[in-house]
TIRO-2110 file (N, C-alpha, C; in Angstrom, 1 decimal):
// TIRO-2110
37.2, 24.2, 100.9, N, 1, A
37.1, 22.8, 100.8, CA, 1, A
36.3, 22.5, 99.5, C, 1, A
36.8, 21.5, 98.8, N, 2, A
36.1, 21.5, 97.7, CA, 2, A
36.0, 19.6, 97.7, C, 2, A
34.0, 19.7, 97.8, N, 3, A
33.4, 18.9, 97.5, CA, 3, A
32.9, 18.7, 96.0, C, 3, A
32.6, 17.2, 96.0, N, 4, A
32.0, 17.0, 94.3, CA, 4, A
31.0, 15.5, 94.9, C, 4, A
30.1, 15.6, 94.3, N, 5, A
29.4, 14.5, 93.9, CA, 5, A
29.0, 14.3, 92.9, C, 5, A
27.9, 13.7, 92.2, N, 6, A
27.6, 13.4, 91.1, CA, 6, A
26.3, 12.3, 91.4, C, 6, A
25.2, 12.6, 90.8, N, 7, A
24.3, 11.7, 90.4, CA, 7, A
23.4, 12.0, 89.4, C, 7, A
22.9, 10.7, 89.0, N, 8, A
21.4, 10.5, 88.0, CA, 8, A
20.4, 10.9, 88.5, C, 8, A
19.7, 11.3, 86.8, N, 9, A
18.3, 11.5, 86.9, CA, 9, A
17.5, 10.8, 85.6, C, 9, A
16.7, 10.3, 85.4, N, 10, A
15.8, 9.7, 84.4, CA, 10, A
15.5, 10.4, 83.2, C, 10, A
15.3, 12.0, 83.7, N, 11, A
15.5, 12.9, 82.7, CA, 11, A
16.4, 13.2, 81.6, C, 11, A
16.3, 13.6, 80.1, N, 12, A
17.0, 14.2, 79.4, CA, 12, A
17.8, 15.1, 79.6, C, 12, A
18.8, 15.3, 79.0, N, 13, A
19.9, 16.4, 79.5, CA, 13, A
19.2, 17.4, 78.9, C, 13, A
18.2, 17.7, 77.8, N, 14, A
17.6, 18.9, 77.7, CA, 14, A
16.3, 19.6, 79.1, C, 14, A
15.5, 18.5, 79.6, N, 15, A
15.0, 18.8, 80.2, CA, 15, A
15.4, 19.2, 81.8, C, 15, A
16.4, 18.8, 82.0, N, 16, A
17.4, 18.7, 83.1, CA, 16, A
18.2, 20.4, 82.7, C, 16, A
18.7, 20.4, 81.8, N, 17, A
19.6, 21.9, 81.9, CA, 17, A
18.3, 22.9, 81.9, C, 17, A
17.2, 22.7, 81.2, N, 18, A
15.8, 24.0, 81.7, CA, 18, A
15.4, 24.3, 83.1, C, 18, A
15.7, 22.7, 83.7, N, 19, A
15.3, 23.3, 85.3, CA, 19, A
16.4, 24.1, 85.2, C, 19, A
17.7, 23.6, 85.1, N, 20, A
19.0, 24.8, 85.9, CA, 20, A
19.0, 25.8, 85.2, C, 20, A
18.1, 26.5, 84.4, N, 21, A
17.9, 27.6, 83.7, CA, 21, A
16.8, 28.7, 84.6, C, 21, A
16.3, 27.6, 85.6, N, 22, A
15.6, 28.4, 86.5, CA, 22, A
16.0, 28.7, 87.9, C, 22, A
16.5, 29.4, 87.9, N, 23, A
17.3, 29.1, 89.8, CA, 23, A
16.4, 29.6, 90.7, C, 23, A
15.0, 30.0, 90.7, N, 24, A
13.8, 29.7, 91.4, CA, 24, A
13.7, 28.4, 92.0, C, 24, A
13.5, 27.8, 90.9, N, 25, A
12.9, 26.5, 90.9, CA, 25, A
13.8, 25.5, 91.3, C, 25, A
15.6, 25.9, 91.2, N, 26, A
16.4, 25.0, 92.1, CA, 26, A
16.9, 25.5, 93.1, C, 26, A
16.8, 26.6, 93.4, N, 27, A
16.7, 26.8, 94.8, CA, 27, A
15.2, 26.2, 95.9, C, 27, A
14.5, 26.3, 95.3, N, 28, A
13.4, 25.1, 95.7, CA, 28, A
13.4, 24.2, 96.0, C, 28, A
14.7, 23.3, 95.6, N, 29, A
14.7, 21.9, 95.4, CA, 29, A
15.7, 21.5, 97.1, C, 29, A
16.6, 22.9, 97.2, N, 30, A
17.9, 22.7, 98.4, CA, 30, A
17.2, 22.7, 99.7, C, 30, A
17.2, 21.5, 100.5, N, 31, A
16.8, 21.6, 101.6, CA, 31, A
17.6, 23.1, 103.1, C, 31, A
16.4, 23.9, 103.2, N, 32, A
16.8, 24.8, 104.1, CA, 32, A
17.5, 26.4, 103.2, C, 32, A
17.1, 26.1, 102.0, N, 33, A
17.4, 27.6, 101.0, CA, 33, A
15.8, 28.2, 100.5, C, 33, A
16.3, 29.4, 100.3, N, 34, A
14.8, 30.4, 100.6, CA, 34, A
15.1, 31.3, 99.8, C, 34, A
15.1, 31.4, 98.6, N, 35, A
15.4, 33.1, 97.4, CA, 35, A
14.0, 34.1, 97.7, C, 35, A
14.6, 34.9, 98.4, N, 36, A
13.8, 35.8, 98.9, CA, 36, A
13.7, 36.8, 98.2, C, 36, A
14.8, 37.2, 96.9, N, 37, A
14.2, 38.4, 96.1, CA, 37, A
15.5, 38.7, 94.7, C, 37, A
15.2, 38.7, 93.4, N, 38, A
15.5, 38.5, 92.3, CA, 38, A
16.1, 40.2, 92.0, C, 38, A
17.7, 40.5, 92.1, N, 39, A
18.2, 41.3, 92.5, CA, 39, A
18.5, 41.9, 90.8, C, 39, A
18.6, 41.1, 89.6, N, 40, A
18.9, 41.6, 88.4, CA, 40, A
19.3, 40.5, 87.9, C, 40, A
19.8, 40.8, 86.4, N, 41, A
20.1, 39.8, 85.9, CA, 41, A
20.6, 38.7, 86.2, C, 41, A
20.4, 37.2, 86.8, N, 42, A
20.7, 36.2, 87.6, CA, 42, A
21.6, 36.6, 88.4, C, 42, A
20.9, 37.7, 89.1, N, 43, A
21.5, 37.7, 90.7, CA, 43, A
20.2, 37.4, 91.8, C, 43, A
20.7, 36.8, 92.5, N, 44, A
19.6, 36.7, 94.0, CA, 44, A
20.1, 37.1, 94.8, C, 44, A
19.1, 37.4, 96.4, N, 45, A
19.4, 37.0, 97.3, CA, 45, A
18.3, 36.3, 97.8, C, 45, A
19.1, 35.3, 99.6, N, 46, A
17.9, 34.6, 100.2, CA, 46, A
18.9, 34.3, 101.3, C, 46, A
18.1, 33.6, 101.8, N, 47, A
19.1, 32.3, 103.0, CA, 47, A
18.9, 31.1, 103.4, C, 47, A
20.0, 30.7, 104.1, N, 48, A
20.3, 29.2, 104.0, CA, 48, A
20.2, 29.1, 105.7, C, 48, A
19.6, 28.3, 105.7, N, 49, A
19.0, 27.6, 107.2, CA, 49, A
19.4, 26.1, 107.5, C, 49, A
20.0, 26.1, 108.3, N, 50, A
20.6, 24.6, 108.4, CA, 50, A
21.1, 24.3, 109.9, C, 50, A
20.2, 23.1, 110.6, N, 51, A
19.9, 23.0, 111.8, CA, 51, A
20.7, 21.5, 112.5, C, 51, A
21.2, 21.3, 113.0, N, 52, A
21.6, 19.8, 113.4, CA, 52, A
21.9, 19.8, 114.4, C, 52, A
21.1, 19.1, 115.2, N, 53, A
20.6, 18.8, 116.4, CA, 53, A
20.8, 20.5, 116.9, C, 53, A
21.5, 21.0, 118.5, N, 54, A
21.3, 22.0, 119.2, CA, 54, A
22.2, 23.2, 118.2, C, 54, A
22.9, 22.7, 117.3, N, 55, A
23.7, 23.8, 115.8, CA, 55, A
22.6, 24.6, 115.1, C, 55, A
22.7, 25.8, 115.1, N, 56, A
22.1, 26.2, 113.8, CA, 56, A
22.5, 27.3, 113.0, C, 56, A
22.7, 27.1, 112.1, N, 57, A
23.5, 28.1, 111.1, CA, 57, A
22.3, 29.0, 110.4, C, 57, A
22.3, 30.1, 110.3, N, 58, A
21.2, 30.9, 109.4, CA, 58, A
22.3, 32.1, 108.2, C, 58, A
22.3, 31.8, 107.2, N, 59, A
23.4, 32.8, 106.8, CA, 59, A
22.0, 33.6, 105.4, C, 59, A
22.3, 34.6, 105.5, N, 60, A
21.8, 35.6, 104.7, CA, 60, A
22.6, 35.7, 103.6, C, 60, A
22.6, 36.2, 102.8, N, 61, A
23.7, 36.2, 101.2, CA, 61, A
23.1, 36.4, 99.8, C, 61, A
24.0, 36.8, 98.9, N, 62, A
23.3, 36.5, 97.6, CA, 62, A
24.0, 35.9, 96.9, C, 62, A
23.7, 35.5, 95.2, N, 63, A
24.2, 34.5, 94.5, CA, 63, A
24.2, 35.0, 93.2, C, 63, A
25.2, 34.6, 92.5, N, 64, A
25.0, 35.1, 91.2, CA, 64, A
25.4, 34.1, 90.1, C, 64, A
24.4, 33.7, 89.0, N, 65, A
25.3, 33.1, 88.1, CA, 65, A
26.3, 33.6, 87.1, C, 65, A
27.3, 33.0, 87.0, N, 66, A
28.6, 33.7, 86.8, CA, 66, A
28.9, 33.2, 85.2, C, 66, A
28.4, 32.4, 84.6, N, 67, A
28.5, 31.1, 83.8, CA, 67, A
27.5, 30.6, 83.3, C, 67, A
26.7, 30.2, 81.9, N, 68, A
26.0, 29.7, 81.6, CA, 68, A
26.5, 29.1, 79.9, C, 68, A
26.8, 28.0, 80.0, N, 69, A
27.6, 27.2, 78.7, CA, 69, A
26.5, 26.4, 78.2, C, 69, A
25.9, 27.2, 77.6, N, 70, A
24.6, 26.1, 76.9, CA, 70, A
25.2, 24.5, 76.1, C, 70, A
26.2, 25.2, 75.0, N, 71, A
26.4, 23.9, 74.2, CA, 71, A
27.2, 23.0, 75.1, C, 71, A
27.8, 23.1, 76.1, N, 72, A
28.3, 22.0, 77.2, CA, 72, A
27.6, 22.1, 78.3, C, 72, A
26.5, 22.1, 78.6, N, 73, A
25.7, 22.4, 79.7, CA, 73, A
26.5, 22.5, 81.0, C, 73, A
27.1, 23.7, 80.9, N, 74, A
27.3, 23.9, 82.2, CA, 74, A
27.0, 25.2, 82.7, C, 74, A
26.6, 25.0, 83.9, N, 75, A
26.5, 26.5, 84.6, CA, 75, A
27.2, 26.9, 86.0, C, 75, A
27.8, 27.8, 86.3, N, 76, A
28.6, 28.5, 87.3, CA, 76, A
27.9, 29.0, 88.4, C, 76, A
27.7, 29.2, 89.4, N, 77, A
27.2, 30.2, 90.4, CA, 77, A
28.0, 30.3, 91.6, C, 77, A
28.4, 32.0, 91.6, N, 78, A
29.1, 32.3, 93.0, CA, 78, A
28.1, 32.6, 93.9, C, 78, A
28.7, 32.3, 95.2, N, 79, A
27.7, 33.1, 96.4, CA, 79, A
28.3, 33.3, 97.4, C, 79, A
27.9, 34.0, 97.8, N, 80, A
28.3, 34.3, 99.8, CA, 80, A
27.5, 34.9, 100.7, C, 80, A
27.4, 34.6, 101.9, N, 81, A
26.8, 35.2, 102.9, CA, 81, A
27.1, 35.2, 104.3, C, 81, A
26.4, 35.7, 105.2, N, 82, A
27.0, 36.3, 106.7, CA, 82, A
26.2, 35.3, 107.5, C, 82, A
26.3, 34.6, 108.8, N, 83, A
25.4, 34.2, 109.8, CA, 83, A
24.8, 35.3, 109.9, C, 83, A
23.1, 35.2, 110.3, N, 84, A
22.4, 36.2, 110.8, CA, 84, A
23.1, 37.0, 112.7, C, 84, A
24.0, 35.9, 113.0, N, 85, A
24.1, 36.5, 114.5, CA, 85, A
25.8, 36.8, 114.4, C, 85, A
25.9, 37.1, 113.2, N, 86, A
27.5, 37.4, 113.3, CA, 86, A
28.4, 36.5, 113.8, C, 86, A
28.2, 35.5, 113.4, N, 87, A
29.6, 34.5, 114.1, CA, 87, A
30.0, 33.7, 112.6, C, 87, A
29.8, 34.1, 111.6, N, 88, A
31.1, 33.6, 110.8, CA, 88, A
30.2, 33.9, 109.1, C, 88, A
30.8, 34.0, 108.3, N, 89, A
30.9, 33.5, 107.1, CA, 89, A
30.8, 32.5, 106.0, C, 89, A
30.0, 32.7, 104.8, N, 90, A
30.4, 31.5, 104.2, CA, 90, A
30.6, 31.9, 102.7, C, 90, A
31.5, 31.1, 101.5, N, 91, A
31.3, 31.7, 100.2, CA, 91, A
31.5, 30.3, 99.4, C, 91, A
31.2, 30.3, 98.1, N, 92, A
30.7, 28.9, 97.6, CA, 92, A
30.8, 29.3, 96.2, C, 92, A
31.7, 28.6, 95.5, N, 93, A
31.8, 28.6, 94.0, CA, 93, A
30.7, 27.0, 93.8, C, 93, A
30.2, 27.3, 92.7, N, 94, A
29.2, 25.9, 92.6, CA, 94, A
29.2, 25.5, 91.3, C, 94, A
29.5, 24.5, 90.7, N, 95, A
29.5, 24.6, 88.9, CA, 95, A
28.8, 23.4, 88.9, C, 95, A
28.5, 23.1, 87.9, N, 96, A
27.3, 21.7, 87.5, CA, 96, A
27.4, 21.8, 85.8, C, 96, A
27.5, 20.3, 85.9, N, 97, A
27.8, 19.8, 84.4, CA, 97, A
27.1, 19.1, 84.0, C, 97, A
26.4, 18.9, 83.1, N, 98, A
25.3, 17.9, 82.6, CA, 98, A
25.8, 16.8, 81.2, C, 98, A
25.8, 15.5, 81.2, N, 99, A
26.3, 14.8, 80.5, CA, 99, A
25.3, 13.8, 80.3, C, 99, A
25.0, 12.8, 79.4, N, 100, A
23.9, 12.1, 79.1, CA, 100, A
24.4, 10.8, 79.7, C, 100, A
23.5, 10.4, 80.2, N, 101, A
24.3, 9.1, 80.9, CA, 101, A
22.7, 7.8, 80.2, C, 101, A
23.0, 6.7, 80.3, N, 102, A
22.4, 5.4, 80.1, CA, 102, A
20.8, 5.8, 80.5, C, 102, A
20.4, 6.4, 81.2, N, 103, A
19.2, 6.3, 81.6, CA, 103, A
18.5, 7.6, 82.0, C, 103, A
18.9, 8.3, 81.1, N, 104, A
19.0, 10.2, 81.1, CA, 104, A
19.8, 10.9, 81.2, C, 104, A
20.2, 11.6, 82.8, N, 105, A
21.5, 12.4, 82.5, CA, 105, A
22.2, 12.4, 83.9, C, 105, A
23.4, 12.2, 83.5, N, 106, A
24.2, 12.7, 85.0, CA, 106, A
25.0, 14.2, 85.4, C, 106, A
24.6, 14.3, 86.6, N, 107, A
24.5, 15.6, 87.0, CA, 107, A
26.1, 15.3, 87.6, C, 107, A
27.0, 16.1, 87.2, N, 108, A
28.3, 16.3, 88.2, CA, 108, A
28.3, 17.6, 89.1, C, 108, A
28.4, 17.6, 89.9, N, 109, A
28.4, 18.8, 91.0, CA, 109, A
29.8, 18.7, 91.9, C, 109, A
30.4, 20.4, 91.9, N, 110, A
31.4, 21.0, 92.1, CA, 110, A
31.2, 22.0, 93.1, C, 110, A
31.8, 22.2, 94.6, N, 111, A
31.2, 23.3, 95.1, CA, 111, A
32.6, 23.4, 96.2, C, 111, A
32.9, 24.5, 96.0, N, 112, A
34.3, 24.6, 96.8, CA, 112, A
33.7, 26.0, 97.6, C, 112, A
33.3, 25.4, 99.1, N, 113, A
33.0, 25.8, 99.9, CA, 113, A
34.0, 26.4, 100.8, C, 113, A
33.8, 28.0, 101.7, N, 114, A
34.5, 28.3, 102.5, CA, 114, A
33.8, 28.9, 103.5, C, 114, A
34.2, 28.4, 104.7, N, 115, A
33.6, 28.9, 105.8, CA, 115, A
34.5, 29.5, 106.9, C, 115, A
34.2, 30.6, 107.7, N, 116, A
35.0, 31.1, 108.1, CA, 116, A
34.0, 31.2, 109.2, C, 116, A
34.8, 31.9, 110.8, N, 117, A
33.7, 31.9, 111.8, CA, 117, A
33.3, 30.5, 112.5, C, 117, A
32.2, 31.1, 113.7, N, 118, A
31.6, 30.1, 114.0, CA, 118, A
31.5, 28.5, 113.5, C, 118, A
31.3, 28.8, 112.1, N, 119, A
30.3, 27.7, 111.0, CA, 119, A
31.9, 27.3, 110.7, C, 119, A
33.3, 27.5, 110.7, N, 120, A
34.4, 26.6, 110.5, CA, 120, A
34.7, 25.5, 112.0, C, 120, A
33.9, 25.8, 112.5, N, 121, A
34.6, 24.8, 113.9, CA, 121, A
34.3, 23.4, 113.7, C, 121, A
33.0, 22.9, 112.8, N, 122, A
32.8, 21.8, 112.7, CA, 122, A
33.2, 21.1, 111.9, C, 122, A
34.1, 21.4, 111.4, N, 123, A
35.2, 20.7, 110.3, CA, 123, A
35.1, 20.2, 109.4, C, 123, A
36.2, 19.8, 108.3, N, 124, A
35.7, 19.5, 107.4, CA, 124, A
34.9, 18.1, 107.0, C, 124, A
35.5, 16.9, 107.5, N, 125, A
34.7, 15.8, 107.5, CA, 125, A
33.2, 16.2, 107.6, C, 125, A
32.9, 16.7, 108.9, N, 126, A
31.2, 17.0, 109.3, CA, 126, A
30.6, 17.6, 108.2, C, 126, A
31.6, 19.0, 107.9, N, 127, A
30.4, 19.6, 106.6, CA, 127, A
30.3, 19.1, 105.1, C, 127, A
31.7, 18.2, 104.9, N, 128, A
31.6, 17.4, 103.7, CA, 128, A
30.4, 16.4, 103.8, C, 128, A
30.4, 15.9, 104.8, N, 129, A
28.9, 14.7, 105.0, CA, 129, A
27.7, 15.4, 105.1, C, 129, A
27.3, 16.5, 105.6, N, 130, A
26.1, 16.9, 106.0, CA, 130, A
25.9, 17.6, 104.4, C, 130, A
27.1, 18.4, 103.3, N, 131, A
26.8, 18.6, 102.1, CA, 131, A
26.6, 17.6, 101.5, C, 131, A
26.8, 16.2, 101.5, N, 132, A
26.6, 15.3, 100.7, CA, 132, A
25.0, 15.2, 101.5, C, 132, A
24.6, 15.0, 102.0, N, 133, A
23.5, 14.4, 102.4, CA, 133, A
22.2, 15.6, 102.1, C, 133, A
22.6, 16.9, 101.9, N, 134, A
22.3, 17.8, 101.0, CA, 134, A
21.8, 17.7, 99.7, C, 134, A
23.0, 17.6, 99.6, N, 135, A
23.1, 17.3, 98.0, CA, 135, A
22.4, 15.6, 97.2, C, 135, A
22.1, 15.4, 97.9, N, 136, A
21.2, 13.6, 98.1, CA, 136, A
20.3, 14.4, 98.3, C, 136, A
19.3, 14.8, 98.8, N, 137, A
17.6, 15.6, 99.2, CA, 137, A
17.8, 16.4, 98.3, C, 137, A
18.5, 17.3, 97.7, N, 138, A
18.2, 18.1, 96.4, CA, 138, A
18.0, 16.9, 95.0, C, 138, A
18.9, 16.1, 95.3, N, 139, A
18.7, 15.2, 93.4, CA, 139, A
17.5, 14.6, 94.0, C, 139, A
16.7, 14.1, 94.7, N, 140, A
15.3, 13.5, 95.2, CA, 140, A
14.5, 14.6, 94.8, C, 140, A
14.4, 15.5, 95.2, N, 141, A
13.9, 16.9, 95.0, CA, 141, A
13.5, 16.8, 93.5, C, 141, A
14.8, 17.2, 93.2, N, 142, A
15.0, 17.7, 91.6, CA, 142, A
14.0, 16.8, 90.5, C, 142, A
14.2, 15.4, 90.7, N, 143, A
13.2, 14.2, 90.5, CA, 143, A
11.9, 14.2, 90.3, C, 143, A
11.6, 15.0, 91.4, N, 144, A
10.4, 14.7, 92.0, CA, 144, A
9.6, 16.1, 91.0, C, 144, A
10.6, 17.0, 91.0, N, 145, A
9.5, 18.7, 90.6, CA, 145, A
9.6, 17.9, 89.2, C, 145, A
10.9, 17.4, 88.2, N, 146, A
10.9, 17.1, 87.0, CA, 146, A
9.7, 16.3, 86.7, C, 146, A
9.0, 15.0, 88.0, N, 147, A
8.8, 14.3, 87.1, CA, 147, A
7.4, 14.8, 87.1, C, 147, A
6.8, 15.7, 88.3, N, 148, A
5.6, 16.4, 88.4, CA, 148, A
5.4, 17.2, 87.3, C, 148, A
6.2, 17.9, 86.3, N, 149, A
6.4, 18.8, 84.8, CA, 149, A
5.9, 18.0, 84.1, C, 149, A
6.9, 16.6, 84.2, N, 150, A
6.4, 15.9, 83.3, CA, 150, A
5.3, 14.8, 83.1, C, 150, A
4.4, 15.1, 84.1, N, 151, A
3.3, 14.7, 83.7, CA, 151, A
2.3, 15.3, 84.2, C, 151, A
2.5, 16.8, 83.9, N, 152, A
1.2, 17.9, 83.3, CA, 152, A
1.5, 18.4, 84.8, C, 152, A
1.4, 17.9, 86.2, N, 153, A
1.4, 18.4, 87.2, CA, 153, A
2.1, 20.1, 87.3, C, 153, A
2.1, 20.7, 88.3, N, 154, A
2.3, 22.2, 88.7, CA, 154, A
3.4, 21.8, 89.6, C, 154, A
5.0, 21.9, 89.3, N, 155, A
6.4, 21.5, 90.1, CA, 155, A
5.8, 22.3, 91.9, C, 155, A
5.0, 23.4, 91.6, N, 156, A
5.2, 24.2, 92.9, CA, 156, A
4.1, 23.3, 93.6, C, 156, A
3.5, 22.5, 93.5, N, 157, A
2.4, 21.7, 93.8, CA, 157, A
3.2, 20.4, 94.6, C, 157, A
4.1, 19.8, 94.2, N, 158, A
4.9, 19.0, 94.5, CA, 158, A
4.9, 19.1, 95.8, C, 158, A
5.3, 17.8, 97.0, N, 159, A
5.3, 18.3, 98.6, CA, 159, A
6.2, 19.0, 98.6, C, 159, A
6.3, 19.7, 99.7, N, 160, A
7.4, 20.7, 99.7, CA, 160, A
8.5, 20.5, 100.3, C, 160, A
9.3, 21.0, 100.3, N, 161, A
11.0, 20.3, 100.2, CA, 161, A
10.8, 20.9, 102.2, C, 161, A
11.3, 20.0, 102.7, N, 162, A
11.7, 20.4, 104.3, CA, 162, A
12.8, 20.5, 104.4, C, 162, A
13.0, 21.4, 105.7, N, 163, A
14.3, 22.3, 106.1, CA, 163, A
15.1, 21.7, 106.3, C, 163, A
16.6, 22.2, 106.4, N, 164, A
17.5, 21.1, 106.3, CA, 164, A
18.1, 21.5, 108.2, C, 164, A
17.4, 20.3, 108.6, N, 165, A
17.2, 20.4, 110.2, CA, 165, A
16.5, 18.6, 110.6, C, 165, A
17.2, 18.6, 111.7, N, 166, A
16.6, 17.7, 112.3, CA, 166, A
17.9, 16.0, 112.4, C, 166, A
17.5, 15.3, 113.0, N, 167, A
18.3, 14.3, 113.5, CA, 167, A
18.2, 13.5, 112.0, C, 167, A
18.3, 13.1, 111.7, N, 168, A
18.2, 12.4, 110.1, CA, 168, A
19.7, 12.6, 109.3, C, 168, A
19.7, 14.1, 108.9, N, 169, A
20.5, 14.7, 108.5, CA, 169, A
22.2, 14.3, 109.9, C, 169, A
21.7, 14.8, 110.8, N, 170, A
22.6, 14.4, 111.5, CA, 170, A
23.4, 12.6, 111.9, C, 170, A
22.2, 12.0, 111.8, N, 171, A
22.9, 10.1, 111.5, CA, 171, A
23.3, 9.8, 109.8, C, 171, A
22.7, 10.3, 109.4, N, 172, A
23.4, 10.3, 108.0, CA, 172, A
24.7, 10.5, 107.7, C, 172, A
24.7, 11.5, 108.3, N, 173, A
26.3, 11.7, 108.0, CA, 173, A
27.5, 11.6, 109.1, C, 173, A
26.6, 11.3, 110.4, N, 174, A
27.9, 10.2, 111.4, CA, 174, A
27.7, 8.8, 110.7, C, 174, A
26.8, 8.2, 110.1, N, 175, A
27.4, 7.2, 109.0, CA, 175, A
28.1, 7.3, 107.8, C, 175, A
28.3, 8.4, 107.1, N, 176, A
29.3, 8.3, 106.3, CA, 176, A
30.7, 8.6, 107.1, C, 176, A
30.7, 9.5, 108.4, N, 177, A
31.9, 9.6, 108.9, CA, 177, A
32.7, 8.2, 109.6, C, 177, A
31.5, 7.6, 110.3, N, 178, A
31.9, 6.0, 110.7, CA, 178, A
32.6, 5.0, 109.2, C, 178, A
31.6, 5.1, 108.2, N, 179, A
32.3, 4.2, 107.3, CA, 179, A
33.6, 5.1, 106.7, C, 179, A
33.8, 6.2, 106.9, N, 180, A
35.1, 6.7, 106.1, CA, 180, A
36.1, 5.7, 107.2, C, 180, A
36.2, 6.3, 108.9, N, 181, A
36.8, 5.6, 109.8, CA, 181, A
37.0, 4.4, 109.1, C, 181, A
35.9, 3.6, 109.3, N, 182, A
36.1, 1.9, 109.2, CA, 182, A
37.7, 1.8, 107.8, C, 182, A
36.7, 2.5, 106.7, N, 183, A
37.9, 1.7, 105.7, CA, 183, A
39.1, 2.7, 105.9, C, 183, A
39.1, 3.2, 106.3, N, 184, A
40.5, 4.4, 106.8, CA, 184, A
41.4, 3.0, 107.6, C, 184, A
41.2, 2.4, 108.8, N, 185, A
41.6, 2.1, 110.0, CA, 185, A
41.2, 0.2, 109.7, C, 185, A
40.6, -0.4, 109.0, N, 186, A
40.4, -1.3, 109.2, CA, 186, A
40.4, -2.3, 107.9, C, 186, A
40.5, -1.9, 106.8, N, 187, A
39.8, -2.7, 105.4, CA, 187, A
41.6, -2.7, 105.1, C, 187, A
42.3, -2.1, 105.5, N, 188, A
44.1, -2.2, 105.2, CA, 188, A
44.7, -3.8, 105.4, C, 188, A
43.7, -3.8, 106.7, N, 189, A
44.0, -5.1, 107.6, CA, 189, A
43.2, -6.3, 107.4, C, 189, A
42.7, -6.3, 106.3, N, 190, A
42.1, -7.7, 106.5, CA, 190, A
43.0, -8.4, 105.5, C, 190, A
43.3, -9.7, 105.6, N, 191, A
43.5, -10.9, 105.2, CA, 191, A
43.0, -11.2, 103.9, C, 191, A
44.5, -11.0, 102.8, N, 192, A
44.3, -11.1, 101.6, CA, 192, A
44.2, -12.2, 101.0, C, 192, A
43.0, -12.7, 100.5, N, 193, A
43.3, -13.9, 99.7, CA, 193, A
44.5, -14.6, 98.9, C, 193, A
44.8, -16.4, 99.3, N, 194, A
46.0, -16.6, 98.5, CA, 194, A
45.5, -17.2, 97.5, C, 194, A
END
């Protein structure tokens, strides 16, 4: 399934493509991801923890950047990994584009997600909302370590990013699934101005 979102940051597209030069430090930023050990030349591994409500997915894996386009700021990263209890799979092409936008830079993000197992039952609507709502706590994140850099602070000092667990995450994205419903089933029907 291939998700995209896109948002701003205040930042420069120069200072913006350095963090993604560090995949430490943006794996830091993803709520419920953990690089547990730097396998060679931008490869990792770690895992991804992700909790909603009595669900919990724990998938182990590694990652690799596959892609690094300096003069078009783009970077590539494949990954994949196993649930810890053996009930399904997941693998994830991820590309990110950096473009200068009005008030720093806009981040385009690309991630064509596949899940197999267990972790495919909740479909795609659910995990397209719960990646968006992800992907919203990472650009906060991302923000937050940039803007600590940039003014002298220590990014790893920053509060620390919490797990991606808990009821929050879960109303979040039965409100994006309610508003898709609504204008799906109801904005067709209203009464056009004459």
């Amino acid at each position: 399934m291939l998700i995209q979102n896109e948002f701003e940051t205040a930042q420069s597209v120069e200072k913006v493509w350095l963090f993604f030069g560090d995949i430490p430090q943006v794996a830091a930023c993803l709520p419920g991801a953990d690089l547990t050990d730097e396998t060679g030349d931008d490869r990792y591994e770690g895992t991804v923890t992700i909790r909603l409500g009595p669900v919990k997915l724990e998938f182990d894996g590694a990652a690799e950047v596959v892609e690094r386009d300096d003069p078009n700021k783009t970077i590539a990263v494949d990954a994949s990994g196993a649930d810890k209890r053996g009930r399904g799979q997941a693998s994830l092409q991820l590309k990110v584009v950096l473009a200068p936008a009005q008030q720093g830079t806009k981040v385009a993000v690309s991630l064509d997600l596949q899940l197999a197992g267990a972790a495919a039952q909740y479909g795609r609507g659910l995990v397209a909302d719960v990646t968006s709502v992800l992907l919203s706590e990472f650009a906060s994140n991302m923000g937050n370590r940039l803007e600590a850099a940039e003014s002298g602070l220590d990014p790893n000092q920053v509060s620390a990013v919490k797990p991606a667990s808990g009821l929050l995450i879960g109303i979040r994205a039965a409100r994006m699934a309610l508003t898709r419903v609504f204008r799906r089933f109801f904005l067709p029907y209203r009464p056009q101005p004459s």
